[in-house]
Rosetta silent file (secondary structure, phi, psi, omega in degrees, C-alpha in Angstrom):
SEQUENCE: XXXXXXXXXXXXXXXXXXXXXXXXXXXXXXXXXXXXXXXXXXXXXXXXXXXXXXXXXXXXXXXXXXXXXXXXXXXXXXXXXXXXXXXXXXXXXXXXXXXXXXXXXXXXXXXXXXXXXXXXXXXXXXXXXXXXXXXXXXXXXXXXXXXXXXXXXXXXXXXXXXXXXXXXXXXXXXXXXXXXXXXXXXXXXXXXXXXXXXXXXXXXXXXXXXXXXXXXXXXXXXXXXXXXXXXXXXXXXXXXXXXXXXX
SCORE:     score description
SCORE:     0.000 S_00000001
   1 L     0.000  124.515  177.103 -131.670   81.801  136.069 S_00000001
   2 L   -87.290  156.784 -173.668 -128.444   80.671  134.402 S_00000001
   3 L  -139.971  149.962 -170.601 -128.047   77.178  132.992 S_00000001
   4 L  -111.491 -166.367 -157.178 -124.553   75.363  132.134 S_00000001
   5 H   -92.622  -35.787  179.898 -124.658   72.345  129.725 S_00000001
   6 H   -76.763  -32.161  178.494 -124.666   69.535  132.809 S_00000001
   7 H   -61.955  -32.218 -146.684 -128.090   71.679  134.420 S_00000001
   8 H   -99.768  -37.853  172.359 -129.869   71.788  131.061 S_00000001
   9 H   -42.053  -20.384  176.882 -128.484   67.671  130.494 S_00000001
  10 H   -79.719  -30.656 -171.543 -130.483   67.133  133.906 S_00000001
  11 H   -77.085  -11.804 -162.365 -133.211   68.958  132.692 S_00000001
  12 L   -88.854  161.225 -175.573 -133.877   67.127  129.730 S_00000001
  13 L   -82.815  168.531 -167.480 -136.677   64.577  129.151 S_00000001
  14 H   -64.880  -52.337 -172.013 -135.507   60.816  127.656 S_00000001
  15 H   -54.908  -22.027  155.646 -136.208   61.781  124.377 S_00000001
  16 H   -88.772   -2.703  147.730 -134.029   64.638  124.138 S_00000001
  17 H   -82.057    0.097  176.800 -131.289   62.639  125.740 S_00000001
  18 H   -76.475  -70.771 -158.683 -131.861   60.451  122.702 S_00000001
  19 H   -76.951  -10.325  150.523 -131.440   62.755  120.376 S_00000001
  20 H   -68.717  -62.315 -168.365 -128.106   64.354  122.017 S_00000001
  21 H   -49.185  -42.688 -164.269 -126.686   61.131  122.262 S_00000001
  22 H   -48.241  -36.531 -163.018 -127.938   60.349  118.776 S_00000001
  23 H   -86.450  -55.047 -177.072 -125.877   63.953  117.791 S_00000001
  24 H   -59.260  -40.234  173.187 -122.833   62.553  119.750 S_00000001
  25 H   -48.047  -54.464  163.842 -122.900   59.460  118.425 S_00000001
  26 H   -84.296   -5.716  161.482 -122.483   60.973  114.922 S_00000001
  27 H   -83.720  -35.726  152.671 -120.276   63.261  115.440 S_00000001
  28 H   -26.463  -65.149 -178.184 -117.976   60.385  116.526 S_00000001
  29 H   -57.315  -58.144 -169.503 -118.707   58.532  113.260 S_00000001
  30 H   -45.010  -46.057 -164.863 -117.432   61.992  111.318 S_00000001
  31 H   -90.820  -10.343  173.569 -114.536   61.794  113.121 S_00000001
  32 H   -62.581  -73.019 -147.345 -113.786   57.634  113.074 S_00000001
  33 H   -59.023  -28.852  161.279 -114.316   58.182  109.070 S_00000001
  34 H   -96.509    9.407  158.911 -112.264   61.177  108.348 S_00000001
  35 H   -84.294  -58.455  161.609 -109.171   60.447  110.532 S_00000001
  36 H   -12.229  -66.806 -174.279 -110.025   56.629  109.043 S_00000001
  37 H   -88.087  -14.405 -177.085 -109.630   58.016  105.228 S_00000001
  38 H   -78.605  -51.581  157.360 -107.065   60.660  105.827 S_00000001
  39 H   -14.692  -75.686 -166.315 -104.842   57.577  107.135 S_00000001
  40 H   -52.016  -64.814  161.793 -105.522   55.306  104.089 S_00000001
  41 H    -1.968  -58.337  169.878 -105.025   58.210  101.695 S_00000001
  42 H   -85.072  -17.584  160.858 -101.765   58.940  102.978 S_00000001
  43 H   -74.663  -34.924 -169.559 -100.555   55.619  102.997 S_00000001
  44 H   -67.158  -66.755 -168.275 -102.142   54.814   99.754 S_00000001
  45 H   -61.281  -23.499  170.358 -100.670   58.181   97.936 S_00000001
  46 H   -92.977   23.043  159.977  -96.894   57.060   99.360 S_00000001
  47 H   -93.658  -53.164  176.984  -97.042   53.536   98.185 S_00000001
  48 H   -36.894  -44.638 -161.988  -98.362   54.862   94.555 S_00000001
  49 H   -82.145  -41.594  163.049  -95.263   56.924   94.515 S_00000001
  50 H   -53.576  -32.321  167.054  -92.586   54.276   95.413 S_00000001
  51 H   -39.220  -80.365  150.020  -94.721   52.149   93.311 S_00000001
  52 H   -42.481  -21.131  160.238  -94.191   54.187   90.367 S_00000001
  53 H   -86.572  -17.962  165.639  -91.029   55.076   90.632 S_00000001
  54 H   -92.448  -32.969  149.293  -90.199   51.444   90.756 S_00000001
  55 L   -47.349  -23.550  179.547  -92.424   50.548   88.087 S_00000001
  56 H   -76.797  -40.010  155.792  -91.482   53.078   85.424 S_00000001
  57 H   -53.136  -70.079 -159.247  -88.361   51.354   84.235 S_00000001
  58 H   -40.716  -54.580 -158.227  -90.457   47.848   83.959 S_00000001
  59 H   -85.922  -91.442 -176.758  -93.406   49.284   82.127 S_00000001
  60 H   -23.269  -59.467  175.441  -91.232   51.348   79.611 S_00000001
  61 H   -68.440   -7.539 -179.251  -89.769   48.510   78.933 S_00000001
  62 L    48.138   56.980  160.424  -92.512   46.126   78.905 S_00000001
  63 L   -56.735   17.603  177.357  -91.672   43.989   81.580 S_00000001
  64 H    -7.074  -70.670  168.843  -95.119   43.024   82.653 S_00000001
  65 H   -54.466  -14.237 -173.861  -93.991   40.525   84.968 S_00000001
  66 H  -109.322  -13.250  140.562  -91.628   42.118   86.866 S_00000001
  67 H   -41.254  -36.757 -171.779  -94.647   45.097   87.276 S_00000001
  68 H   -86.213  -37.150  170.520  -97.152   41.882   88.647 S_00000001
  69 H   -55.018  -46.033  170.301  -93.909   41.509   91.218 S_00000001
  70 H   -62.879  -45.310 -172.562  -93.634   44.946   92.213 S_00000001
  71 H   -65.817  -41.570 -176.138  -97.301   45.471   92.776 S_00000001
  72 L   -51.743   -4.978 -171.335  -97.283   42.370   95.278 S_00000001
  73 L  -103.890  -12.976 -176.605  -94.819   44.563   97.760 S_00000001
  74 L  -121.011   77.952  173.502  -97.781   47.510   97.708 S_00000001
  75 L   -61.187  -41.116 -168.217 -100.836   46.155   99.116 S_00000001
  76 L  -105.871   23.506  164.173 -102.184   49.267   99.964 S_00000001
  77 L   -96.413   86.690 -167.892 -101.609   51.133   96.970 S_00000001
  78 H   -50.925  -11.543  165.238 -104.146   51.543   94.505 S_00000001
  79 H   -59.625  -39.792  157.795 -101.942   52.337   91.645 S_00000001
  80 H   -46.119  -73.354 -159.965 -100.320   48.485   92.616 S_00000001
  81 H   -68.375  -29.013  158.271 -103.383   47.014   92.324 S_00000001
  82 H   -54.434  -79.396  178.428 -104.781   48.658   89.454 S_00000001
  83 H   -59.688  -17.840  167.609 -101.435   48.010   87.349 S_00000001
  84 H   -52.962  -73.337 -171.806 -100.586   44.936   88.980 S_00000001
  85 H   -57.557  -40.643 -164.327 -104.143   43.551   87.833 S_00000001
  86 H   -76.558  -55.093 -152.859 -103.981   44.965   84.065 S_00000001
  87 H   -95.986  -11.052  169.887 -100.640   43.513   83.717 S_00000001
  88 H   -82.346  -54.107 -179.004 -101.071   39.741   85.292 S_00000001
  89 H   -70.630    7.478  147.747 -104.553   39.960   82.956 S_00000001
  90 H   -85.179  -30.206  177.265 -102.581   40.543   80.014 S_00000001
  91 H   -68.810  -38.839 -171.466 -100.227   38.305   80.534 S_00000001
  92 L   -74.334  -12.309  172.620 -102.738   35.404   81.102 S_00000001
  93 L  -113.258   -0.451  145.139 -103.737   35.753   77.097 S_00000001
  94 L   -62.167  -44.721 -175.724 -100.233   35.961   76.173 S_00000001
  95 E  -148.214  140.821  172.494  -98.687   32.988   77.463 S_00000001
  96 L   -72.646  171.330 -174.455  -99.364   29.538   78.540 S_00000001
  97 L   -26.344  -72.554 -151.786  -98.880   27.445   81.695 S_00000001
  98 L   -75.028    9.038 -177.541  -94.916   27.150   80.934 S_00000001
  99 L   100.640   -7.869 -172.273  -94.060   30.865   79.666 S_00000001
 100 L   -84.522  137.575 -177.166  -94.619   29.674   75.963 S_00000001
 101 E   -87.152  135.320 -171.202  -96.453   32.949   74.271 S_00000001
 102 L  -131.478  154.802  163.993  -99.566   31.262   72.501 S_00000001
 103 L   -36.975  170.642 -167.907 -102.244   33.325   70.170 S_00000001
 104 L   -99.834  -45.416 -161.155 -105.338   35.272   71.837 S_00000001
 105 L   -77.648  -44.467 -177.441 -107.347   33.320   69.272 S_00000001
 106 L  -104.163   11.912  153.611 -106.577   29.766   70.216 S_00000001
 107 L   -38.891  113.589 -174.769 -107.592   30.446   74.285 S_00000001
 108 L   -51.583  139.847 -165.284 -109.695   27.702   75.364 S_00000001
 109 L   -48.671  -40.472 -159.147 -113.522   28.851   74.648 S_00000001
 110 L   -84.065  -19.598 -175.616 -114.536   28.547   78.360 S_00000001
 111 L   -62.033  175.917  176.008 -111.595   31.334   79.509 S_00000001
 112 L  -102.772  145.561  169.177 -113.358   34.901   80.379 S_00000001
 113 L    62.870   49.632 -179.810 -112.618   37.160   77.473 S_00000001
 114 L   -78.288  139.317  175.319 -112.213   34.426   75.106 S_00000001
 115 L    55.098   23.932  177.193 -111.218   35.678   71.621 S_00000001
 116 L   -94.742  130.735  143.578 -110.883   38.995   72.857 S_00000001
 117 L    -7.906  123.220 -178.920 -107.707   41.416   71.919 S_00000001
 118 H   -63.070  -50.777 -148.799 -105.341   40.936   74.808 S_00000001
 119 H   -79.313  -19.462 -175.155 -104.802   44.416   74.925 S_00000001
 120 H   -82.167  -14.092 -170.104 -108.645   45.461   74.528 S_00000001
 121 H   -89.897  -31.022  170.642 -109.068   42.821   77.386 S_00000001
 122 H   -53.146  -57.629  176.752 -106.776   44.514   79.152 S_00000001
 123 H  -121.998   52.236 -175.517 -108.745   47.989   79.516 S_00000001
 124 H  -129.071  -53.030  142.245 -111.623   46.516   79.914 S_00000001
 125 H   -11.233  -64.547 -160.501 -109.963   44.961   83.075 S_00000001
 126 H   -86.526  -21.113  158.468 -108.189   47.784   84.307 S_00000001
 127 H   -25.403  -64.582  164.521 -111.883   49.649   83.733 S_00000001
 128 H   -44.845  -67.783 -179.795 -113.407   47.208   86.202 S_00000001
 129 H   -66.147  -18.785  151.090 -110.882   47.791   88.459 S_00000001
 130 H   -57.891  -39.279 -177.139 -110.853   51.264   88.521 S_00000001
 131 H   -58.741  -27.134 -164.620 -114.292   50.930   89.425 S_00000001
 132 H  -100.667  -12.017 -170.700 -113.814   48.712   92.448 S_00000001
 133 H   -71.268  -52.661 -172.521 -110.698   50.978   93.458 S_00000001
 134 L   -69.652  -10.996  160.027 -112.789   54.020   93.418 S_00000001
 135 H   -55.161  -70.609 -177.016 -115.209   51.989   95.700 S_00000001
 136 H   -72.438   -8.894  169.442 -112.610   51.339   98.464 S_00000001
 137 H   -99.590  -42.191 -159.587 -111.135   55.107   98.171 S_00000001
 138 H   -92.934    6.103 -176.219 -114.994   56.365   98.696 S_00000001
 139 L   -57.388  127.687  171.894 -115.715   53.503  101.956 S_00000001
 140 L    78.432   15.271  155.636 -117.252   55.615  104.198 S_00000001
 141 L   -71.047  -39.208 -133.883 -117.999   58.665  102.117 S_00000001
 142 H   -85.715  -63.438  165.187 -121.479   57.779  101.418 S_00000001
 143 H   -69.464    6.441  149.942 -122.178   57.885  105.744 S_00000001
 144 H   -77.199  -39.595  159.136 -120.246   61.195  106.086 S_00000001
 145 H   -60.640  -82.402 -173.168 -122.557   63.014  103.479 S_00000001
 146 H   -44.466  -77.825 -158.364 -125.861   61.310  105.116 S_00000001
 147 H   -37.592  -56.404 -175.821 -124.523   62.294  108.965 S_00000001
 148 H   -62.912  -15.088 -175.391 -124.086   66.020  106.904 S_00000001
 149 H  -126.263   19.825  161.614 -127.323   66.312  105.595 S_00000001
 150 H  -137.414   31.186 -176.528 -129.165   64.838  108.328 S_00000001
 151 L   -97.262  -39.202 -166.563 -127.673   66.165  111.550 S_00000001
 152 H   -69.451  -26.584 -178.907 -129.526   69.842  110.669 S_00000001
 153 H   -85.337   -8.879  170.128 -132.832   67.724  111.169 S_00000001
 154 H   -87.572  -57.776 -179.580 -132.221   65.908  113.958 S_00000001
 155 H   -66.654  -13.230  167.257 -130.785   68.845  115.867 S_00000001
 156 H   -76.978  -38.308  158.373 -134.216   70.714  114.771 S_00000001
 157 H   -17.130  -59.584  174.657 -136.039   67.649  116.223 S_00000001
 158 H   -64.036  -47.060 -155.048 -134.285   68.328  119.634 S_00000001
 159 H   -83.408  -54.863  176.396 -135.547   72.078  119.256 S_00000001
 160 H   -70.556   11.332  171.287 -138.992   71.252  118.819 S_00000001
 161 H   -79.837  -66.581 -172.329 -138.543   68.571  121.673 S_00000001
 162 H   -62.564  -48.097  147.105 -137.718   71.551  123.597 S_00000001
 163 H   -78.237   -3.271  152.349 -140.293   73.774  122.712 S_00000001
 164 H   -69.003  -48.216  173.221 -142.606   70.908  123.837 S_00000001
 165 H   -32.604  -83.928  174.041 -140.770   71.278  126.747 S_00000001
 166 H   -41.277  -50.467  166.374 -141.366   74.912  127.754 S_00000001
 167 H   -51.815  -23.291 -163.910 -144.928   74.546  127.004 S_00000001
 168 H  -100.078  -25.352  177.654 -145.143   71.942  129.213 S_00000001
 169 H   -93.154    0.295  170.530 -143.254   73.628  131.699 S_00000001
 170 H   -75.065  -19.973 -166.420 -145.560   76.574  131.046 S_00000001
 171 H   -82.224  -75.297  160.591 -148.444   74.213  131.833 S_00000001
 172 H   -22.310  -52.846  175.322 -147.441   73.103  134.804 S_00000001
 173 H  -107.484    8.788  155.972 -146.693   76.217  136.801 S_00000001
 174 L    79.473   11.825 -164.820 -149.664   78.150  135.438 S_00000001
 175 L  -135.709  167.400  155.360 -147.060   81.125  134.365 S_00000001
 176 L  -121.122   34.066  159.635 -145.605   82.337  131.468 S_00000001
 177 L   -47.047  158.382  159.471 -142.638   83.438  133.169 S_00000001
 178 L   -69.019  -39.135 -173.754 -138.961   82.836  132.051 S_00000001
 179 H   -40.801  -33.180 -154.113 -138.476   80.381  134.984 S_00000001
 180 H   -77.626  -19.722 -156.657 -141.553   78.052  133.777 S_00000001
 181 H  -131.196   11.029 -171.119 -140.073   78.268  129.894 S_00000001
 182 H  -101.736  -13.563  169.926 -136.177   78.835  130.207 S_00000001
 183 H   -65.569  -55.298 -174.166 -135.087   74.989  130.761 S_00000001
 184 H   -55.481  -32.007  177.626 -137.238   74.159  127.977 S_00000001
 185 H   -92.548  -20.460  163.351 -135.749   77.198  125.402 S_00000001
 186 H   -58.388  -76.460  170.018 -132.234   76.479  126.858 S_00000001
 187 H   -25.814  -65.807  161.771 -132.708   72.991  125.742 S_00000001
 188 H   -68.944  -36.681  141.666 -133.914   73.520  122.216 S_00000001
 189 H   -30.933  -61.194 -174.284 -131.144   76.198  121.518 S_00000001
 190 H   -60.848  -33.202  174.946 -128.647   73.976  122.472 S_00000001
 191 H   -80.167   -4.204  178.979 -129.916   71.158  120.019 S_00000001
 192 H   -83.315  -68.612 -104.616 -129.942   73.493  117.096 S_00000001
 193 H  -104.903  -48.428 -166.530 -126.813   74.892  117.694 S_00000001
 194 H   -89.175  -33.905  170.225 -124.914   71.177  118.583 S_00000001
 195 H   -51.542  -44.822  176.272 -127.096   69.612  115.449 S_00000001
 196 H   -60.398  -62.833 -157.766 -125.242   72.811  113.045 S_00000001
 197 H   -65.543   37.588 -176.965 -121.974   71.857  114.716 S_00000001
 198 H  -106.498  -71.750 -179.291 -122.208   68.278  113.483 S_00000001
 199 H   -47.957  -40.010 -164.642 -123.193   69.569  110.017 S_00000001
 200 H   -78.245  -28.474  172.887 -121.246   72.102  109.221 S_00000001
 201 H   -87.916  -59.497  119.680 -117.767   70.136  109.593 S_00000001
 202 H    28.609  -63.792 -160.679 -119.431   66.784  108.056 S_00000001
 203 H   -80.057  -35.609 -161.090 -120.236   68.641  104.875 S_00000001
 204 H   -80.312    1.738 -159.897 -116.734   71.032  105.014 S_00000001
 205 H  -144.254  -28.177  160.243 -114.643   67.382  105.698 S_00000001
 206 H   -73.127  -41.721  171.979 -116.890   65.375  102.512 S_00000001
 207 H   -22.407  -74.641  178.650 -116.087   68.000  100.592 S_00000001
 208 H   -78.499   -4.675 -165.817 -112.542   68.053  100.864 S_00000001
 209 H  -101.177  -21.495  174.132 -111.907   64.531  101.247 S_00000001
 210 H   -80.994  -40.435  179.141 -114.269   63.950   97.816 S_00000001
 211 H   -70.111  -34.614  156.837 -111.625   66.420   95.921 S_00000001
 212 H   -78.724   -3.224  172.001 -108.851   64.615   97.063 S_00000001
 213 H   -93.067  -12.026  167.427 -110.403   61.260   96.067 S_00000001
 214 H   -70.165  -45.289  153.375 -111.045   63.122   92.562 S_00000001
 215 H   -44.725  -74.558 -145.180 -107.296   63.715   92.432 S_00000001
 216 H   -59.709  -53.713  172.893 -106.439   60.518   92.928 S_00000001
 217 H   -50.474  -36.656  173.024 -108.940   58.988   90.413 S_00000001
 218 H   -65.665  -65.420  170.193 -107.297   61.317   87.620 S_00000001
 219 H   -18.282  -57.013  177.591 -104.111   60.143   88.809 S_00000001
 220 H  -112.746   50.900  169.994 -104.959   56.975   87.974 S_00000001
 221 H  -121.115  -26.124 -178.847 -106.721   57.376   84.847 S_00000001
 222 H   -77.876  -28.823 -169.701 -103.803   59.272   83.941 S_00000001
 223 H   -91.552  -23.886  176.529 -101.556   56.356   84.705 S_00000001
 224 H   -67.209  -37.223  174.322 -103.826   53.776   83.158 S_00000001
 225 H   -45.953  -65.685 -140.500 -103.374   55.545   79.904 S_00000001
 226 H   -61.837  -60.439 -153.225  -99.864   55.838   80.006 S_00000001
 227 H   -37.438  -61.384  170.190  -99.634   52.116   81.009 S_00000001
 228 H   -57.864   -7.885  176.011 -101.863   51.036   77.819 S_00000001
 229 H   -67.263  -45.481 -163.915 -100.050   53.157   75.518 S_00000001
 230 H   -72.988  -46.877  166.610  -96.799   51.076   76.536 S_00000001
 231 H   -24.456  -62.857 -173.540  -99.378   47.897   76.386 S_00000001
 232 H   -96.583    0.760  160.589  -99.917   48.506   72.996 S_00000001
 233 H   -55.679  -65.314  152.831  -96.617   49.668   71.846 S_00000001
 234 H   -70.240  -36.493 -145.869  -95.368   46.316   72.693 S_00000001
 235 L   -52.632  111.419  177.009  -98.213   44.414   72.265 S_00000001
 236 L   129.365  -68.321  178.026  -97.024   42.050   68.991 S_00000001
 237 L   -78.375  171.798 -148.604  -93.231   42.041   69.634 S_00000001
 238 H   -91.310  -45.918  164.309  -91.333   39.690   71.001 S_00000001
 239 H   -36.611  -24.326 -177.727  -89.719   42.288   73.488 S_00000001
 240 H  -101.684    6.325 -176.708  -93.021   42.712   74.980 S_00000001
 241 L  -125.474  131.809  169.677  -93.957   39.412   76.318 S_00000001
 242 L  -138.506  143.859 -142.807  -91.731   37.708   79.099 S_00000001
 243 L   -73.786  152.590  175.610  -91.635   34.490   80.314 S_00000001
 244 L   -19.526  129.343  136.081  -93.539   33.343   83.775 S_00000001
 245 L   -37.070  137.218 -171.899  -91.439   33.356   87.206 S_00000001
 246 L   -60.888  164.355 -178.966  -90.257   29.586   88.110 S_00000001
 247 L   -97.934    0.000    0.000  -92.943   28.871   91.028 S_00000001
């Protein structure tokens, strides 16, 4: 007796429609989170670039401020918000309320990173903030792994669901026929087989989507560098500090 996918869905008992849906359900989630991240990704890496290419005059020159300006036009780039943040935190132990550049050393007690090196304050900042960047580039890695490494166990679930099945339909009709045991082996085939196809793209799509968030994080480790080199290059002269935008 042949069976198509809607005969063996009729055949099954509630618990192995649980555990299909349960398999549909996540393969859904694979595919909200990696169309989800390829989206940010690509919007993220073409804001970074206009960012940077707009940014590279400022920052050579050590323009801070007009770098805290630029980043405000690239919300969704982390390379904005990473340089954006380092240079508005550098700035705040540079200069006072009105644009007047005041010592590191005379910072009211109570400031965070009181008596610290601006510029050591600086990449201790843009540390943190790498950290929280590399947060928000991995959202939704962390359930794309788990879905990959627990989809093979769920779909074995279904198969021994299935092989309850056949026994049971072996029970019933007193035979050990194919008829009495082929809904039930139909059944548990099919959940191994739709439990792999879950996995196997889940793990091949964290994979690649963790190596391109591993690019990106050198990217901007590479870029953090640069940025503090120029940080500390000026850091001292009068060319390197510039006064507040009027509000």
């Amino acid at each position: 007796m042949g069976f198509n996918l809607v005969e063996i869905w009729h055949t099954m008992g509630s618990l192995s429609k649980l555990v299909a849906i349960s398999l549909v359900a996540m393969a859904v989630l694979v595919l909200g989170v990696v169309i989800e991240r390829s989206f940010a990704m690509a919007r993220g890496t073409a804001q970074s670039r206009a960012f940077a290419k707009e940014a590279a005059p400022a920052i050579d020159r050590g323009d801070w401020q007009a770098v805290v300006d630029l980043a405000k036009n690239y919300a969704h780039s982390p390379l904005a918000r990473l340089l954006g943040g380092g240079a508005r935190h550098y700035l705040s132990f540079v200069e006072a309320q009105d644009g007047t550049r005041v010592s590191y050393r005379s910072a009211p007690p109570h400031e965070k990173g009181a008596g610290l090196d601006p510029v050591e304050a600086t990449r201790r900042e843009l540390a943190r903030g790498a950290e929280t960047v590399g947060a928000e580039l991995r959202t939704g890695m962390g359930m794309l792994a788990s879905i990959g490494s627990i989809t093979p166990f769920v779909g074995l679930f279904g198969t021994v669901v299935g092989i309850i099945t056949a026994f049971q339909g072996i029970a019933k009709s007193g035979s050990s026929g194919l008829g009495a045991v082929s809904a039930g082996i139909a059944e548990a085939l099919v959940m191994t087989a739709f439990g792999l196809l879950v996995a196997i793209p889940a793990v091949l799509l964290f994979n690649y989507l963790n190596g391109k968030i591993d690019g990106v994080e050198r990217k901007l480790t590479t870029a953090t560098g640069e940025f503090l080199d120029n940080l500390e290059h000026y850091h001292g002269s009068d060319s390197g500090v510039h006064e507040r935008r009027a509000a």
